[in-house]
GUMARBA-341673 format. One record per residue (C-alpha): residue number from 1; x, y, z. Coordinates in Angstrom, 3 decimals, padded with zeros to 6 digits. Example, Ala and Ser with C-alpha at 12.3 -4.5 7.8 and 13.67 -1.06 7.14 Angstrom:
nr | u | v | w
1 | 012.300 | -004.500 | 007.800
2 | 013.670 | -001.060 | 007.140
This chain:
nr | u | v | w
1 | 007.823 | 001.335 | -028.570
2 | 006.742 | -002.142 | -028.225
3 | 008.784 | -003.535 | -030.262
4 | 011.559 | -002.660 | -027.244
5 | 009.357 | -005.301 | -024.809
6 | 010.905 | -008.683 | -024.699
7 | 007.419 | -010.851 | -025.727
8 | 005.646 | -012.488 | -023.549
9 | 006.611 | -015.561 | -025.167
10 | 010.165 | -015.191 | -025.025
11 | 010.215 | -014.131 | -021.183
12 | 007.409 | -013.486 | -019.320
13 | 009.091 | -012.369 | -016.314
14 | 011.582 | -009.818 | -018.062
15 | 008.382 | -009.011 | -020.129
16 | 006.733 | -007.548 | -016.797
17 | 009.655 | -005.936 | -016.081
18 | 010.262 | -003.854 | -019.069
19 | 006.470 | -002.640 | -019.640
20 | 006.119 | -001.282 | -015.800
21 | 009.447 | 000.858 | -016.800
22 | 008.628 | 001.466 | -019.749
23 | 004.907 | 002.294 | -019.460
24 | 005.960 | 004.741 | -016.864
25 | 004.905 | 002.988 | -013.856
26 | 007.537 | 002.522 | -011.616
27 | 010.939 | 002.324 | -011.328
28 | 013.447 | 001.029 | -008.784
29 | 015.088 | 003.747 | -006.361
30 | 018.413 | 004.425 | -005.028
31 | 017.300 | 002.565 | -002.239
32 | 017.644 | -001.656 | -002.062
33 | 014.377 | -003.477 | -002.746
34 | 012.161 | -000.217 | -002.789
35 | 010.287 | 001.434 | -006.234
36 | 009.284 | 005.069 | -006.849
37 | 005.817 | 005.172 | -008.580
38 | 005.707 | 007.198 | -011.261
39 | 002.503 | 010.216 | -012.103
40 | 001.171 | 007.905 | -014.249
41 | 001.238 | 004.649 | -011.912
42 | 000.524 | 006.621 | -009.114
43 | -002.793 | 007.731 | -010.697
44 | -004.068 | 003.973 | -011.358
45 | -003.178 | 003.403 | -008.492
46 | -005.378 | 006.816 | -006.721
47 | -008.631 | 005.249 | -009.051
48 | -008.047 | 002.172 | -006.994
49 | -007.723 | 003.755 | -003.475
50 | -010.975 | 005.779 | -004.775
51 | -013.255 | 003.484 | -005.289
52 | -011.805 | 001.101 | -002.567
53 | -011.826 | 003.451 | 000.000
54 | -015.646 | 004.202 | -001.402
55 | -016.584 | 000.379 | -000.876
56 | -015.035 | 000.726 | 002.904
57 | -017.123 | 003.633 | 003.385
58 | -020.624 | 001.818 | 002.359
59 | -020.205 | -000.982 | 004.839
60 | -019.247 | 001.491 | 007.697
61 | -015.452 | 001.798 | 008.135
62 | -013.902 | 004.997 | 009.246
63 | -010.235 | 005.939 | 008.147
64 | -007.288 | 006.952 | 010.595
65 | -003.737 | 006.621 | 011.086
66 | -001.362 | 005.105 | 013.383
67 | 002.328 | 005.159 | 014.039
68 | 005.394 | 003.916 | 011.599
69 | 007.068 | 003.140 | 014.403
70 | 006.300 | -000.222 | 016.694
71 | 007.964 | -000.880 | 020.407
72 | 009.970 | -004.250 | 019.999
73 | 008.055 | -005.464 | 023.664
74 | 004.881 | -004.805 | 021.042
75 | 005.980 | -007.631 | 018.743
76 | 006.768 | -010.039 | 021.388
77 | 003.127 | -010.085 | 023.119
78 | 001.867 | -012.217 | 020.126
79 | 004.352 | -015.021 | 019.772
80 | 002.616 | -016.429 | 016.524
81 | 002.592 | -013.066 | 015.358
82 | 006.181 | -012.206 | 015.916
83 | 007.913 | -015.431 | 014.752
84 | 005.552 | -014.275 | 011.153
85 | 007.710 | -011.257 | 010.945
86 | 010.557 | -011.073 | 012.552
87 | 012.717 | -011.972 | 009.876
88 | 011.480 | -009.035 | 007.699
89 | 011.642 | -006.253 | 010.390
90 | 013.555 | -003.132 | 009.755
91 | 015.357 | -001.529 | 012.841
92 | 015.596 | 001.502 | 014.283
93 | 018.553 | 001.842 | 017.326
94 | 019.508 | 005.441 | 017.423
95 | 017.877 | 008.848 | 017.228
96 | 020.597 | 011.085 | 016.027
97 | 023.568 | 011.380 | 013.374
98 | 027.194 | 013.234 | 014.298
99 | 029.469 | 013.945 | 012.142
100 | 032.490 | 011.613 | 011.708
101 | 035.057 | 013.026 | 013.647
102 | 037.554 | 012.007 | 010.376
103 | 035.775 | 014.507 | 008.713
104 | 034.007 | 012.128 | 005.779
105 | 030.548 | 012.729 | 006.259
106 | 028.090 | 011.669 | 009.119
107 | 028.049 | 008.486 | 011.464
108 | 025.273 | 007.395 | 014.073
109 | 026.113 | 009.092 | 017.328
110 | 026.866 | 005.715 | 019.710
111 | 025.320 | 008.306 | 022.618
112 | 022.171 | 008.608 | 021.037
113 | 020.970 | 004.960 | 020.984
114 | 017.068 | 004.091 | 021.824
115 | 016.146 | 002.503 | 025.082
116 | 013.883 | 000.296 | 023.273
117 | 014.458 | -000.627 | 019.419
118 | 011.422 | 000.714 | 017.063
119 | 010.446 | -001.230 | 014.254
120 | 009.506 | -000.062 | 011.140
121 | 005.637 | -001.083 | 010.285
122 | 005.367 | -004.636 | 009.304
123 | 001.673 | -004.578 | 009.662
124 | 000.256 | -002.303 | 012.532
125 | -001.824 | -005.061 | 014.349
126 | 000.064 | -004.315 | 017.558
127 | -000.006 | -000.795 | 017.749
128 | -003.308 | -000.598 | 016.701
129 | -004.485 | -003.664 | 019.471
130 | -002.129 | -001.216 | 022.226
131 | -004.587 | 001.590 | 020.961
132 | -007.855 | 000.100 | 021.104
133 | -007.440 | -000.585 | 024.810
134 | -007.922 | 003.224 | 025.401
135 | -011.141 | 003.139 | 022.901
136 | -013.407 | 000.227 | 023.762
137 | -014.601 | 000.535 | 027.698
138 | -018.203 | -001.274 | 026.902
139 | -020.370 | -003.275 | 024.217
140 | -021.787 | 000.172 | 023.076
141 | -018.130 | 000.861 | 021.538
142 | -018.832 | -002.445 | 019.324
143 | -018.120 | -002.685 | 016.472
144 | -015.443 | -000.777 | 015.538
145 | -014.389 | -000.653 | 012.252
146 | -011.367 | 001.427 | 011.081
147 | -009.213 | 001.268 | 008.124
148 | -005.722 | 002.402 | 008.013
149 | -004.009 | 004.046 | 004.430
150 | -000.393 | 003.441 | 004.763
151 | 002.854 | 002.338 | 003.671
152 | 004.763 | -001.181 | 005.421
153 | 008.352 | -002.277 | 005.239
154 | 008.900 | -005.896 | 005.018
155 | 012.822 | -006.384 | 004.177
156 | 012.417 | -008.864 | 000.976
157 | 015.800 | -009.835 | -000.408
158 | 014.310 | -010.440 | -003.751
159 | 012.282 | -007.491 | -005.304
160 | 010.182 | -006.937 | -008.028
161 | 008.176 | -003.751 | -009.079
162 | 005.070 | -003.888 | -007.550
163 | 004.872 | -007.360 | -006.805
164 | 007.499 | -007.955 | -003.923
165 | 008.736 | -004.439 | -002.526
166 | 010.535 | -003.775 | 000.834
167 | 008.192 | -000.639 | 001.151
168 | 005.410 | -000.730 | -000.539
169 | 001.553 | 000.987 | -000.100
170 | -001.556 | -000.365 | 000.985
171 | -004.661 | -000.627 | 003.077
172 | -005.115 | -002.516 | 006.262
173 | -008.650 | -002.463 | 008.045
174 | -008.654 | -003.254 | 011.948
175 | -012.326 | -003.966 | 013.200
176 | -013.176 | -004.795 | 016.788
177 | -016.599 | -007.045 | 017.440
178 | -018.602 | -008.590 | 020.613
179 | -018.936 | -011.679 | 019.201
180 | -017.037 | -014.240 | 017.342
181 | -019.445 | -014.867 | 014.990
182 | -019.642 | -011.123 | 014.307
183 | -016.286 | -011.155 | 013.808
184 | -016.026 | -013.872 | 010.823
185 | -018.653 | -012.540 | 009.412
186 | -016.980 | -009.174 | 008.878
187 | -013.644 | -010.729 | 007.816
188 | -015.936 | -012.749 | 005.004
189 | -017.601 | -009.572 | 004.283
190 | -014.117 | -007.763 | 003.359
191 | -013.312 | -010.773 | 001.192
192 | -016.070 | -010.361 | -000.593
193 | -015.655 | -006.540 | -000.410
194 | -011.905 | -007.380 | -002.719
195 | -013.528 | -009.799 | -004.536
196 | -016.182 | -007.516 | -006.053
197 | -013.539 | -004.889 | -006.971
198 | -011.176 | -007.189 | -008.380
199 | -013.882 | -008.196 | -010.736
200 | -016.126 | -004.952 | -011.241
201 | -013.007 | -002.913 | -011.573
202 | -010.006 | -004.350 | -012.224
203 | -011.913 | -007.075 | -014.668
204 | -009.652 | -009.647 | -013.042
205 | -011.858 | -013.319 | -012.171
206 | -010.630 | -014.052 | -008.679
207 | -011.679 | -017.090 | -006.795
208 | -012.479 | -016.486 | -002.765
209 | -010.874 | -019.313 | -000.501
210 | -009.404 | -020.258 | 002.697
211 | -005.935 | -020.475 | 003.516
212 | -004.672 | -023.970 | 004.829
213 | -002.949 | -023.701 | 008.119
214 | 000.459 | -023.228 | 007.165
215 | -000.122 | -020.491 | 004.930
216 | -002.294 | -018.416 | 007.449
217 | -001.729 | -014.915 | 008.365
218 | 000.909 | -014.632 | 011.255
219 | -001.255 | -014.964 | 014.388
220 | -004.971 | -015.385 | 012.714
221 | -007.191 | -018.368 | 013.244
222 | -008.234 | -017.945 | 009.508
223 | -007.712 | -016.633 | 006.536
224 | -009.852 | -015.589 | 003.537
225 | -007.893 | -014.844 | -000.159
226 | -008.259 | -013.758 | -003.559
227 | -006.235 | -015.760 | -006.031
228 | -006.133 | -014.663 | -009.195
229 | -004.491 | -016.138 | -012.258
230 | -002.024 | -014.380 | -014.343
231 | -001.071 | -015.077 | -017.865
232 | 001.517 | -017.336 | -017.449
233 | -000.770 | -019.804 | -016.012
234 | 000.661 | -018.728 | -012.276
235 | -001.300 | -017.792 | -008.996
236 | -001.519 | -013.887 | -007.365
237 | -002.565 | -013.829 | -004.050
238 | -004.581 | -010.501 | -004.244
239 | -005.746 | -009.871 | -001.199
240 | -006.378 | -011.702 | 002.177
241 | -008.930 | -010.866 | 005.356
242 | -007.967 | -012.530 | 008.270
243 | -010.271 | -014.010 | 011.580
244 | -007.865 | -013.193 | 014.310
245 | -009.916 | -014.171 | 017.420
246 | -008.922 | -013.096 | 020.716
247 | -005.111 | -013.218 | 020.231
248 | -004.490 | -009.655 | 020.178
249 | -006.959 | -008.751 | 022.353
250 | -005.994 | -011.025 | 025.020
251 | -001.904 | -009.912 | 024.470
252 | -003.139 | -006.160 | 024.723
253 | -005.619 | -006.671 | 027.507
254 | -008.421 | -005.062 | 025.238
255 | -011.765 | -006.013 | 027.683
256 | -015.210 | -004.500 | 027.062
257 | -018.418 | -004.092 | 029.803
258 | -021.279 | -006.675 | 028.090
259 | -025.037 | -005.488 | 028.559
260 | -024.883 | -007.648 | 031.740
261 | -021.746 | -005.690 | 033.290
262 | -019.102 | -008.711 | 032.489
263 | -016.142 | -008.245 | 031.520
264 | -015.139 | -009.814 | 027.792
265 | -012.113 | -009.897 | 025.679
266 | -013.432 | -008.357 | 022.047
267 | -013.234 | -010.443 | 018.700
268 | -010.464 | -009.075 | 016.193
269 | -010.119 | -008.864 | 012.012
270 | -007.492 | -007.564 | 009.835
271 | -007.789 | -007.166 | 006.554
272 | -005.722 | -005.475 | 003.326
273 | -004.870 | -005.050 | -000.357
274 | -001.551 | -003.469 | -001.585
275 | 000.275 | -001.755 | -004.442
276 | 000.199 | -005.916 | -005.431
277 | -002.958 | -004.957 | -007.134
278 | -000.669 | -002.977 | -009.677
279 | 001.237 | -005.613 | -011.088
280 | -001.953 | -008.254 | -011.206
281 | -003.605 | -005.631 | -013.520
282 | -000.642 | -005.526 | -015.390
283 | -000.174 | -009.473 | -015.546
284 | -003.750 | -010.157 | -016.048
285 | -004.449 | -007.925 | -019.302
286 | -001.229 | -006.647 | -021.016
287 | -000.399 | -007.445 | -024.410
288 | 003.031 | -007.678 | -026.099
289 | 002.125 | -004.106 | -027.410
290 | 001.854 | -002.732 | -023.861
291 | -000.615 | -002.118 | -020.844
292 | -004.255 | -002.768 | -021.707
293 | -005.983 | -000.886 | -018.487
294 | -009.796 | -001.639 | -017.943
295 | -011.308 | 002.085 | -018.312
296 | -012.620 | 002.126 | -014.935
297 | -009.040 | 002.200 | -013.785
298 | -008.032 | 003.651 | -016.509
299 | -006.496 | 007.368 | -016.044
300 | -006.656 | 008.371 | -018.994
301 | -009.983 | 007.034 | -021.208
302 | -009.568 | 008.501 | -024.713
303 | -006.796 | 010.157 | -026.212
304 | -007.323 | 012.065 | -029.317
305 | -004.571 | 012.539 | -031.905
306 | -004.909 | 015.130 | -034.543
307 | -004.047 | 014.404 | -038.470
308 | -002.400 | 017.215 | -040.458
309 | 000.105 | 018.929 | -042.636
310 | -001.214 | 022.739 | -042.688
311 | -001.007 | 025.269 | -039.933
312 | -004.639 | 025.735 | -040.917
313 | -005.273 | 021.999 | -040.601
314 | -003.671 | 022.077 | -037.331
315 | -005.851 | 024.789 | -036.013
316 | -009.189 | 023.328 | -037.301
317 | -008.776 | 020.204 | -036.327
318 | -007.984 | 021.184 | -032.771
319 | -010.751 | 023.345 | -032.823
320 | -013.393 | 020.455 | -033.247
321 | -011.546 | 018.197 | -030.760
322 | -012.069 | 021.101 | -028.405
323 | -015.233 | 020.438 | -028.296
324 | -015.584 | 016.890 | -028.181
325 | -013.336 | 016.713 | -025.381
326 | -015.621 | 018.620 | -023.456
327 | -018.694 | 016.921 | -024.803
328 | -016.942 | 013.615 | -023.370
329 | -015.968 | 014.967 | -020.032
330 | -019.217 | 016.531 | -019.806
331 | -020.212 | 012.730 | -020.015
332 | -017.619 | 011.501 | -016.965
333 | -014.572 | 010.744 | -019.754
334 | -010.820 | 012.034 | -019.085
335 | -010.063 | 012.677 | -022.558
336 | -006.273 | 014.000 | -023.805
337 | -005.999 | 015.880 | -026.577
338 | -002.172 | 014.501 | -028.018
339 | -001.396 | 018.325 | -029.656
340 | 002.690 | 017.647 | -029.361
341 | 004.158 | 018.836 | -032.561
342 | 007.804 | 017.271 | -032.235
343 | 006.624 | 013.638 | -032.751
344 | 004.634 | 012.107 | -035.679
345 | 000.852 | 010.378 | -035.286
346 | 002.485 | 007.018 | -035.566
347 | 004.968 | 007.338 | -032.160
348 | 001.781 | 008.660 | -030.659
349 | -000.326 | 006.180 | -031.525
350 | 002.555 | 003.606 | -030.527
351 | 002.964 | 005.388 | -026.893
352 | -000.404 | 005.639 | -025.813
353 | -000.950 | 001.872 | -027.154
354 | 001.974 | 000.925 | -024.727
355 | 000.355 | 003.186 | -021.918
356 | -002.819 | 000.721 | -022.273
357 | -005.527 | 004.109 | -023.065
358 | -008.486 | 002.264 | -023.474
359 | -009.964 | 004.389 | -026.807
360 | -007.925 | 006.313 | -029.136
361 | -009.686 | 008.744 | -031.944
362 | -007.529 | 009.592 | -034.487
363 | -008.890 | 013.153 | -036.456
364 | -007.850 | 014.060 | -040.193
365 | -008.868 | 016.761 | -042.779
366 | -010.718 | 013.968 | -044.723
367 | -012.514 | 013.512 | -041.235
368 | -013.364 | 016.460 | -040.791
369 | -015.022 | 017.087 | -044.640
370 | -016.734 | 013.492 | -043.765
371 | -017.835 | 014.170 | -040.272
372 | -016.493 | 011.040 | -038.917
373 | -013.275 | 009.930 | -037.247
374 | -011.104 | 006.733 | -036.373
375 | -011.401 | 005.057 | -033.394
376 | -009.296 | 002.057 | -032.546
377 | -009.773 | 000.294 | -029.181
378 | -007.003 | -001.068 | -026.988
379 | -008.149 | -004.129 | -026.090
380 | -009.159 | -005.603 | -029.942
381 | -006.737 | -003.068 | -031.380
382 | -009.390 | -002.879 | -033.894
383 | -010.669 | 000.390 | -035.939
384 | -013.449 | 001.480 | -037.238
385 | -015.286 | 005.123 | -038.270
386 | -018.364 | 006.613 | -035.722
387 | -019.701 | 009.800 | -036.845
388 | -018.214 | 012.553 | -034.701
389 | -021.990 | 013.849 | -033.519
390 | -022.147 | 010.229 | -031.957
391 | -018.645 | 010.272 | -030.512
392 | -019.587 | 010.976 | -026.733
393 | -022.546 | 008.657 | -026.241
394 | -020.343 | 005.776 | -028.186
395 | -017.213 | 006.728 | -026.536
396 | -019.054 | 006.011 | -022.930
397 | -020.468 | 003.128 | -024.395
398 | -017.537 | 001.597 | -025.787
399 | -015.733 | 001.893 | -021.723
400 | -018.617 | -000.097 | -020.915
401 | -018.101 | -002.743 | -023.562
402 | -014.161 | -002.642 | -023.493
403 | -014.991 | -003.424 | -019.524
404 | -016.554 | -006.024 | -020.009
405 | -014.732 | -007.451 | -022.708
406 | -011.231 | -007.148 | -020.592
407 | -013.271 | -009.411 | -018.053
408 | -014.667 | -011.634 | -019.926
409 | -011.066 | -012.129 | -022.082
410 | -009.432 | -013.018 | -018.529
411 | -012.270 | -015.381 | -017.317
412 | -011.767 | -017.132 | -020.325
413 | -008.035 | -017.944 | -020.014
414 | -008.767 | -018.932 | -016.461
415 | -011.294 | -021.602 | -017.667
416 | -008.883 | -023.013 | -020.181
417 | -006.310 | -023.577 | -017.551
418 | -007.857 | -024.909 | -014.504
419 | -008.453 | -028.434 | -014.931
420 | -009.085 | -031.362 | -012.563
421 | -006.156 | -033.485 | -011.581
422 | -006.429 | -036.888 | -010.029
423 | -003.070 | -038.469 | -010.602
424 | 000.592 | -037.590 | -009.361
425 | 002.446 | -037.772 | -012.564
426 | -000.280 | -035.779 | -014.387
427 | -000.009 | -033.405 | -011.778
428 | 003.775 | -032.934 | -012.623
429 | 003.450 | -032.633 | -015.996
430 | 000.509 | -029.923 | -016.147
431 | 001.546 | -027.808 | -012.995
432 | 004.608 | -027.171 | -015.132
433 | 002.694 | -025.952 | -018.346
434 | 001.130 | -023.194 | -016.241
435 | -002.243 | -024.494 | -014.775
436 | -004.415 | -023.990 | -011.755
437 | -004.898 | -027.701 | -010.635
438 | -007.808 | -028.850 | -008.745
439 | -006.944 | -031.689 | -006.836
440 | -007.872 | -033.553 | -003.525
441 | -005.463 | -033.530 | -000.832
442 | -005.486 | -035.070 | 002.264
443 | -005.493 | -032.199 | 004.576
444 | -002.058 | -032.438 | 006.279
445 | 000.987 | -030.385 | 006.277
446 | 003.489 | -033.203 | 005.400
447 | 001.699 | -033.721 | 002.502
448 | 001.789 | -029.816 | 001.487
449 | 005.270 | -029.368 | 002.101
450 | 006.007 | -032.547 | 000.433
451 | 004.302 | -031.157 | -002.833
452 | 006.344 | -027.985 | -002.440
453 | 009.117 | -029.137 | -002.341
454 | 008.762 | -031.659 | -005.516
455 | 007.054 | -028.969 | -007.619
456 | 006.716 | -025.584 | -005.903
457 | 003.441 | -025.686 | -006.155
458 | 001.632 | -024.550 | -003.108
459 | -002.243 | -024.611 | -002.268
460 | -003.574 | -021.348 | -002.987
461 | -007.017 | -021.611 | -001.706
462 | -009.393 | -024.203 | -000.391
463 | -012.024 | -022.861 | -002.640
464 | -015.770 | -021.076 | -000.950
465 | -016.963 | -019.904 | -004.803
466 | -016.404 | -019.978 | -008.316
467 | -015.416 | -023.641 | -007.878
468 | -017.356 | -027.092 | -006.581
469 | -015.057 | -028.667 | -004.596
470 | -016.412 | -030.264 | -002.153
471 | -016.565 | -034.286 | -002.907
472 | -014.899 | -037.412 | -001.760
473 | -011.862 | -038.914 | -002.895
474 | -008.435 | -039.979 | -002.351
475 | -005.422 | -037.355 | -001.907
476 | -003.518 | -036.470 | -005.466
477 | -000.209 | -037.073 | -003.538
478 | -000.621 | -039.508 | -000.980
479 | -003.991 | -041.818 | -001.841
480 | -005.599 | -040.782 | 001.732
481 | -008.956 | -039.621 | 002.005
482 | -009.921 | -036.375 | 000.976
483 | -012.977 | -034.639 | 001.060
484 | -012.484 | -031.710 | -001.181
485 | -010.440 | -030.580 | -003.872
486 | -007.734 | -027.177 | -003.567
487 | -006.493 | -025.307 | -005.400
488 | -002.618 | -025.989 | -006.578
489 | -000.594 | -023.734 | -008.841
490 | 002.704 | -022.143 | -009.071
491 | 002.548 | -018.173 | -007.921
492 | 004.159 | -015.154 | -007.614
C-alpha cells in the first residue's frame, strides 16, 4: 500500500493528497470544493472534539447552537467585518423549487424569492452578537462564555482535503465580558487553551503569536495564533482567538446595567479551531509509509494480527488474543483484533501501517509455545518480543512513550529549520529551502506586502513564547528600525 503514495520527496503536495484518500480519511464529494469524511477520519476527528470540548468545559464555557442562516442587513452592521467575507459568502434567494414547465427536472420558482437574502454561515459573530442583546440586561449576566459546534461555508475556489474546504467543521467560542481587560485575557486564555492541545495531544510544537494588522481577523482589534510547522518546512495557521472589542456590541446595540446602574457596551472574543487540525496532524507526522497518529488521537491503539496455517492454529491463537484484548481495554486501549481470512499478514501489516495504528502485535504458533509476541511500533517501525503476561502494562506504556516520541520527533525538525535571518538575499535563498525565518521588520504594511509579493512569504506571528524576539535592530527588508523579530515562512 505505500508503495502507491507518491514520496514525500518527489511531491509533497500530491503526497498529502494521496495518503488522506488513501488512508481513508476523506474524499472529495459530488459537490465543488466540499469533502466527505470518512468513519475512520471522522473518528480522529470525534477524539479531538472530545477532549477539546473537555478543555472548554474546565475553564467554564457552555455549548449551544445558532442559526446556518445570517440576514444580509446582519453582515452590513460591521463594515470591517463584512468587507472580510463578503467575497466568500454563499447565497440563498429563494425558498422553493417548481418543476420546469419543459418537463426536464426542477427550476427555482421566480415567485418564491426571499425578501431579504440569507447567507450561509461564514462565521456566526453576527447572529450570535443579534442574540446576545436578548441575554445580557446587567453585569450579573457577565461573563458569558459559550461555544458553538458547527459547520461554515466559505466559497474557496481552490480546495484541498482538510486544509482549504468550502464547508468544512469546527468550533467557534463567543464570550461576552465587563471589561476590556477581561476580555483579552480570555481571548489569551483560549490561545493558550489550542496551544496546550496542539502539543499534549496532537504532539505538534506550535508557537503562540500575534497577528500583524493586515492579517487580523475581519473586524477584531487583535489576534492570537498557533503556527505550526509542517514537514516541508511551511507554516499552518492552527488556530486563532481573536480580541474583538466593542465592534459587535456597539453594531448590535448589546448594553449591560454596571453595579452603579450605567449603561455599558460589553467587551467581545471569538475564538475557533477547524477540521484544519486534520491535515496538520497529517503534515506534521506522516511518513512515506502512511499516517503516523499520536495514540491519544489515535482511534485505533493496537491492532493485533494473528499468524497461522491450521484451523487449529487459527482458533488458538484467537483464543489468547481474546483475552489480551480485553486485558488492554480493561487498561483504557482500543485494541482490533485483524481476524480477516481473505488477505495475508503482510497486506495487513501494510494497511494498518498506512492507517498510522500506533502499536501492532503480531501472534504466531512459535509465540504462543514461547509466550511472547512481536510488537512493532509505528512511529520507529521497529520490532521487538515482550512477553505476552507483560503485554497490557507495556502496551499502555509504549502510547505514552510513542507520545512523546511523535512530539519530541516534530520539535526537533522545527529547531533545525528556524533560523535567524538578518540579510535580504539570505532571506531569499533560505525562505525557499523551507524555513521559518526570524527576522526584524520594521512594522509597516508596505514593507509586508512588499515581502509578499517578492517571496510569498507572509509574517505568521509576532512571536509571545517559544521564541525571544524581542531586541533591536534594523528591518530584514528595508534597514529601518525594528524592535523585534517575526516570524516569516511560506504556509498553507
Amino acid at each position: 500500500m505505500a508503495k502507491e503514495l507518491t514520496s514525500r520527496a518527489e511531491n509533497y503536495s500530491q503526497w498529502y493528497n494521496d495518503l488522506v484518500v488513501k488512508a481513508d480519511l476523506a474524499e472529495s464529494s459530488a459537490v465543488r470544493g466540499c469533502m466527505v469524511i470518512k468513519p475512520y477520519g471522522y473518528a480522529i476527528w470525534e477524539k479531538m472534539q472530545h477532549s477539546l470540548d473537555k478543555m472548554f468545559k474546565n475553564t467554564g464555557h457552555s455549548n449551544a447552537y445558532f442559526p446556518l442562516f445570517i440576514p444580509k442587513s446582519f453582515l452590513s452592521r460591521e463594515a470591517e467585518h463584512v468587507e472580510g467575507f463578503a467575497k466568500e459568502c454563499a447565497v440563498v434567494t429563494h425558498h422553493r423549487l417548481m418543476k420546469n414547465p419543459d418537463g426536464s427536472g426542477v427550476v427555482v420558482d421566480p415567485s418564491a424569492k426571499l425578501e431579504e437574502e440569507l447567507i450561509v454561515r461564514p462565521t456566526s459573530e453576527t447572529i450570535i452578537w443579534n442574540t446576545y442583546k436578548n441575554w445580557i440586561k446587567s453585569w450579573r449576566d457577565l461573563p458569558l462564555l459559550i461555544n458553538q459546534w458547527a459547520n461554515v461555508v466559505r466559497w474557496e475556489m481552490r480546495t484541498r482535503l482538510f486544509l482549504r474546504t468550502a464547508e468544512f467543521l469546527w468550533q467557534e467560542g463567543h464570550t461576552a465580558h465587563a471589561t476590556a481587560a477581561e476580555a483579552i485575557a480570555e481571548s489569551e486564555k483560549m490561545v493558550n487553551v489550542y496551544a496546550t492541545f496542539a502539543r499534549d495531544f496532537m504532539a505538534v510544537p506550535v508557537v503562540i503569536g500575534h497577528k500583524t494588522e493586515s492579517e487580523r481577523f475581519a473586524g477584531a482589534l487583535d489576534t492570537l495564533c498557533i503556527e505550526a510547522m509542517m514537514q516541508d518546512g511551511k507554516a499552518l495557521q492552527a488556530g486563532t482567538s481573536h480580541f474583538l472589542g466593542q465592534n459587535f456590541a456597539k453594531a448590535f446595540d448589546v448594553q449591560y446595567a454596571n453595579k452603579e446602574g450605567g449603561l455599558e457596551y460589553v467587551w467581545a472574543t471569538s475564538w475557533g479551531v477547524s477540521t484544519r487540525l486534520m491535515g496538520a496532524l497529517v503534515m506534521a507526522h506522516s511518513d512515506d509509509n502512511g499516517l503516523v497518529l499520536p495514540p491519544k488521537l489515535a482511534p485505533i491503539h493496537v491492532v493485533m494480527v494473528p499468524i497461522f496455517k491450521t484451523d487449529e492454529e487459527h482458533k488458538t491463537i484467537i483464543a489468547k488474543m481474546d483475552a489480551l484484548k480485553i486485558e488492554m481495554e480493561n487498561k483504557g486501549l482500543s485494541v482490533k483484533i485483524d481476524d480477516r481470512d481473505n488477505l495475508r499478514p503482510g497486506f495487513k501489516f501494510a494497511e494498518w501501517e498506512l492507517k498510522g495504528v500506533p502499536c501492532r502485535i503480531a501472534i504466531g504458533p512459535r509465540d504462543l509455545e514461547s509466550g511472547m509476541a512481536e510488537v512493532a511500533r509505528r512511529d520507529t517501525l521497529t520490532k521487538e518480543s515482550i512477553p505476552q503476561e507483560n503485554l497490557a502494562d507495556y502496551a499502555v506504556t509504549l502510547m505514552d512513550t510513542i507520545q512523546k516520541n511523535i512530539y519530541q520527533k516534530a520539535l526537533d525538525f522545527r529547531a533545525q529549520h528556524t533560523i535567524k535571518v538578518d540579510t535580504w538575499d539570505e532571506f531569499k535563498e533560505k525562505i525557499e529551502q523551507g524555513y521559518f525565518l526570524l527576522c526584524h521588520w520594521d512594522g509597516t504594511k508596505e514593507t509586508e506586502e512588499k515581502i509578499q509579493e517578492e517571496t510569498n512569504a507572509t509574517i505568521r506571528c509576532i512571536p509571545i513564547d517559544t521564541f525571544v524576539c524581542e531586541e533591536s535592530g534594523t528591518c530584514v527588508y528595508s534597514g529601518k528600525p525594528s524592535s523585534c523579530r517575526v516570524i516569516f515562512a511560506k504556509a498553507y
